[in-house]
N, C-alpha and C positions, 0 to 999 in steps of 0.2 A: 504494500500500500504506500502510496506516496505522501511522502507530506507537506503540507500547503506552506510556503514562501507568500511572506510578506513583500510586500516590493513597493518605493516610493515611486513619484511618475516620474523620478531621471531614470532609476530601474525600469522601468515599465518599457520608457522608451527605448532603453538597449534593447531589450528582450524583443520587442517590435522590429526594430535593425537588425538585429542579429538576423529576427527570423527568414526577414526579406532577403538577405544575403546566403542564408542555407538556402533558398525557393530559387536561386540566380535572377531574383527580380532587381537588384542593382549591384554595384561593383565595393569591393572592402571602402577603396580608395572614395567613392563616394559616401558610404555609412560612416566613414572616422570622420569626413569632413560634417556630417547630420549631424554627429553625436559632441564635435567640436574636441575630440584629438586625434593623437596621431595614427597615424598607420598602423605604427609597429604596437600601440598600444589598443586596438583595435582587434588586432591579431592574437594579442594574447586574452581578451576580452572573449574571443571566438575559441580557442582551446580551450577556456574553463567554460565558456557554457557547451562545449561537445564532453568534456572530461565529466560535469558535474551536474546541466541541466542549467536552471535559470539561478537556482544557489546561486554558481559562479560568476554573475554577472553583479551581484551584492557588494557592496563594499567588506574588507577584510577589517576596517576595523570598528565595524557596525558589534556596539551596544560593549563596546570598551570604553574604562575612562578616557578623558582627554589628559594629554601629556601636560597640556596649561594648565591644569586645576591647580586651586590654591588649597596648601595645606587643608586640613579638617582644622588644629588646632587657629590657626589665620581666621577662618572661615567665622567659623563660632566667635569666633573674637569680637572681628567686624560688624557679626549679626549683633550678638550684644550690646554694643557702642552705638551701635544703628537707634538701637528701640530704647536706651535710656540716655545716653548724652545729646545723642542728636536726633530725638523723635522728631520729627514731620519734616525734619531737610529733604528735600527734593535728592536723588542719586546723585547728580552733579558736584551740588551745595556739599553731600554728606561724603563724598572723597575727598574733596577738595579741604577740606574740614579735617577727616582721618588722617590726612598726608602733612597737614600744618601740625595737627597740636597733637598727634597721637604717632608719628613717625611708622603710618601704615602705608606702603604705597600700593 
């Protein structure tokens, strides 16, 4: 039994390209240019979804942290100073505020 893939509409759209390219209804060189890269990364777009199915056309680093996250300990910090030193500062106000008197950047 297969199981169902989530796919956003830039996924969607590969998966559409792709398809059209297995059918010969247009050329690699034209679906890198649909899809807005390259050739060769087009190509390898096209051996993971022959290797994997439409999985392969997912991003690999779908529902992993981001490498920019700030600390947890940052995090909590910031929330805190948010909600009692500088309750109703606008985000703007409330960084610009954290980075003067609290030496958070």
């Amino acid at each position: 039994m297969e199981k169902l893939v989530t796919m956003s509409k830039k996924d969607l759209s590969r998966y559409t390209v792709v398809e059209q390219v297995l059918e010969k209804r247009i050329k690699q060189v034209k679906a890198a240019e649909m899809l807005g890269v390259s050739d060769r990364h087009f190509r390898r777009l096209l051996k993971a979804y022959k290797e994997q199915g439409a999985k392969g056309l997912l991003s690999k680093k779908r529902g992993k942290p981001s490498n920019r996250r700030l600390p947890e300990k940052l995090k909590a910090q910031t929330i805190k100073l948010m909600k009692t030193k500088y309750e109703g500062f606008g985000p703007t106000l409330g960084r610009e505020k954290l980075k003067e008197n609290d030496n958070i950047k």
